[in-house]
N, C-alpha and C positions, 0 to 999 in steps of 0.2 A: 722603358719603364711603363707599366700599367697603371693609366690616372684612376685615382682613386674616384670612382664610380657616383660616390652622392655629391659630388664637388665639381659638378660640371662648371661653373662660372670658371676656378681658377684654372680647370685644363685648358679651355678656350683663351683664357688670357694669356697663357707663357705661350701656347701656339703660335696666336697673334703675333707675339711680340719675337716669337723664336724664328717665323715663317714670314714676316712679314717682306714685301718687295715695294713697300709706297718708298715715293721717289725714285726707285730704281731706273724708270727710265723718262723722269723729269713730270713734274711738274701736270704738266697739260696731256699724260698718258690717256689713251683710251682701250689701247688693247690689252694692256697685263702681259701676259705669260706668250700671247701669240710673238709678242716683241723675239721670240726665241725660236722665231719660223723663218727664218734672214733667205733672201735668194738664193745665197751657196744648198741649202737644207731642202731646199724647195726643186731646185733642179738636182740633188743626190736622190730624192722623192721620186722624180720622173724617170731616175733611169734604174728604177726599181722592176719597171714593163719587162716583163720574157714573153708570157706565152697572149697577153691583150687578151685575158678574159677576166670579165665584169661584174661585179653585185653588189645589188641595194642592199645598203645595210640599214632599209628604211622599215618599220609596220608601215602597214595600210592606214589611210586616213581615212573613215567610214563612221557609221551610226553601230557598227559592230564591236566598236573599241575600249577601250580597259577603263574608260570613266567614269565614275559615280555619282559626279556634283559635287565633290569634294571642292571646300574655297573658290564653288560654280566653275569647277572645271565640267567639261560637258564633252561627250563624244559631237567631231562633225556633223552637220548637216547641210545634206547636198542637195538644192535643190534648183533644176530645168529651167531656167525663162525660154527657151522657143526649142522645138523637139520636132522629128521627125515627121511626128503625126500632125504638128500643124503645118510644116509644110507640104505634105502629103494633101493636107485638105484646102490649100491655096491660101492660108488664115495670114501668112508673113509678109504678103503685098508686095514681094518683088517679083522684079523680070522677069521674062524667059525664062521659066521654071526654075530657077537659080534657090535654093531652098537653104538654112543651115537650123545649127544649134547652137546654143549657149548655156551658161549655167552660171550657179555661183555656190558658195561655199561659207557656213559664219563656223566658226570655231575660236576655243581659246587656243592662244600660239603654241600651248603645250600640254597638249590632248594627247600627241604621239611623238614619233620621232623626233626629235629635239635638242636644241643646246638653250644653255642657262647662262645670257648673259651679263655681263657683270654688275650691272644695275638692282638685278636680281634678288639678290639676298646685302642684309645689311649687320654690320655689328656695332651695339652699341649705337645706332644714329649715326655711324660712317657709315658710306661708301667706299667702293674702290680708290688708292690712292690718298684715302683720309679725307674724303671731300664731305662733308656734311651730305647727307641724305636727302634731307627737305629740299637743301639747292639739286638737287640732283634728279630727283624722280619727282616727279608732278603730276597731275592730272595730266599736262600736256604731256604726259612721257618721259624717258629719260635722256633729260637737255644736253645731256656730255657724254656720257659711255651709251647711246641706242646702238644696238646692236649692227644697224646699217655699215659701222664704223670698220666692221670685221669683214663684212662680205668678202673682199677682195683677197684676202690672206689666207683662208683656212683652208690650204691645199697644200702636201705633200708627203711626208715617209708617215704611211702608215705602221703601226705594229699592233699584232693581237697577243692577247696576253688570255688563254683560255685554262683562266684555272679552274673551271668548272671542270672538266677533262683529266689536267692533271692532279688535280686533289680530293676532286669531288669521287661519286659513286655514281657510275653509268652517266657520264657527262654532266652530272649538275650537282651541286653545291646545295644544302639543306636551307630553309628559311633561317634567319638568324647569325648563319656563320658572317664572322669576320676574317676578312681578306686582309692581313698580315702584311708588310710590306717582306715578311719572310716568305712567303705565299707569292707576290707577286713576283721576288725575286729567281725565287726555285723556280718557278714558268717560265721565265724568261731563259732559264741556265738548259729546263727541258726542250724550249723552242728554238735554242742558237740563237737568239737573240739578245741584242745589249740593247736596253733602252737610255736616251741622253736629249742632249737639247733639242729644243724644236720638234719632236715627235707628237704624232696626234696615238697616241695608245689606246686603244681598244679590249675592255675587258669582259670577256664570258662568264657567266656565272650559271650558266643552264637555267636563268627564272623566268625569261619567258619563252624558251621551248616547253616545261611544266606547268605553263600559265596553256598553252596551247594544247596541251594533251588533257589535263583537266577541266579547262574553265577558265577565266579570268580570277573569279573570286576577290582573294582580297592582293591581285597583284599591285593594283594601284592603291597604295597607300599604306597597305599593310606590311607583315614582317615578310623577311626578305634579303638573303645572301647580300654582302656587300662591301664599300671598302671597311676597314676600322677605320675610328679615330686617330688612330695613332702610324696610320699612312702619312700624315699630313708634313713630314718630314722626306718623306719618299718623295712624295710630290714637290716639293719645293727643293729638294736638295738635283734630282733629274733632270730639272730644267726642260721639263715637256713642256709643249706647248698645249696640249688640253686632252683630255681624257674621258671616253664612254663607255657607258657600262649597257647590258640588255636589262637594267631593271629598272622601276620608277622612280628610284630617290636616288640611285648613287653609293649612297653609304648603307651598311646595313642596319637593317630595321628588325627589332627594336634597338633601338639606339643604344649603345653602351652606357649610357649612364643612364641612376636609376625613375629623375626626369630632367628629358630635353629632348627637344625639337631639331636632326638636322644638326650638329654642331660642326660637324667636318666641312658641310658647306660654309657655315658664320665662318672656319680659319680660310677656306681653298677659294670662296669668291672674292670676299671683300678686303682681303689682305693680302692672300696669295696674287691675286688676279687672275684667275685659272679659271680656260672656257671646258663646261662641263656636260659632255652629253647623256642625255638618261634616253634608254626605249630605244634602243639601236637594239635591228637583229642582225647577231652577229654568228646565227647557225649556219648557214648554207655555205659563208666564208670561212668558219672554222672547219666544215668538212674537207674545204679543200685543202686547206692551210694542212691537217694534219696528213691528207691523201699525196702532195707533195711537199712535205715537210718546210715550207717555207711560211714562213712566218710573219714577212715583211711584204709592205705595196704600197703601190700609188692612193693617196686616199684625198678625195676633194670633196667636203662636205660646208658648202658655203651656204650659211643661217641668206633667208630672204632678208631684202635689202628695207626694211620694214621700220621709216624713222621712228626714233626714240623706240624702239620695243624694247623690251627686257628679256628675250626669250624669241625661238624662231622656232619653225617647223622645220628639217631639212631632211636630204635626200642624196646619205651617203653615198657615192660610189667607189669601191674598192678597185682595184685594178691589177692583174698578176700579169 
């Protein structure tokens, strides 16, 4: 059923309440949905290997990238502390000509390539699990779900889901469309694949290969191919373990209803407990994916180990 559009509060409430997985796996959770990535899932992941070829399914992290300053989100900047050219000119004061470099990097954790973790977004002043928010996220960070919590888990059966491909026109999906879990399922029926527990699914939308042939423009932030709202049954009912899309928000923009912010994430963070990646490129994988028709692979995409963070850089790699 289509919620009725100027009434966002009470769609977001029956979700919550319809989707919701607090207590699911006690009390002191901190991963959510990754809970659904068990050993058995993780080595069926691994022997997903035939042919050992590889791709980032990362953008660049650069001063070239899709930022604006939006909520002082900011592109990288990368800047030299010792470079060739001072060892070149003897200025590093070591030995035996023994020369190096170094550098460094300040960025927000979600400038590019990315997961959104659970601390993330909030509904109503909870958290994940129902935890009051204030107890949770502080200046010092986030005291119980950082993100570090994940590093070790987030590796195994990949699956792409490119419905830019199969729905879209010439590989991409228009700004605005919403990705139907009728949409997500017809993909998965055209790709041989079943999506189920524990799976990290990966969703094409063609926005930023069109981000790449035009412009950035208004990729980050603005409208933009993406899940519906009314996925969020998909999602919880599959029992993935986390889900990335090639665009900036995840869900599409403009949002289905007539105002609001994001609502899919208020049901799939803070209730679902669902790790979510936005800014994956999943072009070069989906060539292959459709060049041999296989659809599934090894996928190890662990957020840095960054306490309390609410959010990581990472640097998929897919694996056929």
């Amino acid at each position: 059923m289509t919620p009725d559009r100027t009434d966002p509060e009470t769609a977001i409430a029956e979700a919550a309440r319809a989707y919701s997985n607090w207590g699911r796996w006690g009390a002191d959770d901190r991963l959510g949905t990754l809970n659904f990535l068990t050993e058995d899932r993780r080595r069926a992941g691994a022997a997903l290997v035939r042919r050992g070829v590889s791709f980032s399914l990362s953008q660049s992290f650069d001063m070239d990238g899709p930022q604006k300053g939006w909520r002082r989100r900011t592109n990288p900047v990368h800047t030299m502390l010792d470079t060739g050219t001072d060892a070149a000119l003897g200025n590093q004061g070591f030995p035996h000509g023994i020369g190096g470099a170094d550098d460094v990097i300040a960025m927000p954790l979600q400038c590019s390539t990315q997961w959104d973790g659970l601390g993330h977004i909030f509904d109503h002043g909870k958290a994940w699990n129902g935890r009051p928010a204030e107890k949770v996220v502080t200046s010092d960070g986030d005291l119980v779900t950082g993100i570090e919590h994940m590093a070790p888990h987030v590796a195994g059966r990949g699956v792409l889901l490119d419905v830019g491909r199969v729905v879209g026109t010439g590989g991409e999906l228009p700004d605005g469309f919403a990705i139907t879990e009728q949409h997500l399922t017809a993909t998965a029926e055209d790709h041989g694949v079943v999506v189920g527990r524990g799976d990290i699914v990966c969703v094409r939308t063609g926005r930023l290969a069109r981000a790449r042939r035009e412009g950035w423009g208004e990729y980050a932030g603005g409208p933009s191919p993406g899940l519906s709202f009314t996925t969020a049954g998909w999602l919880h009912r599959t029992e993935i373990a986390a889900i990335a899309t090639d665009t900036w928000g995840f869900e599409v923009r403009p949002n289905e209803f007539d105002r609001a912010f994001q609502p899919l994430h208020q049901v799939a963070i803070p209730n679902i407990g669902l790790l979510i990646g936005e800014m994956w490129d999943l072009d070069a994988l989906a060539a292959d994916c459709a060049a041999d028709g296989t659809y599934e692979f090894w996928l190890t995409a662990a957020p840095l180990p960054i306490t309390g963070a609410v959010g990581s850089p990472v640097n998929p790699i897919a694996v056929k």
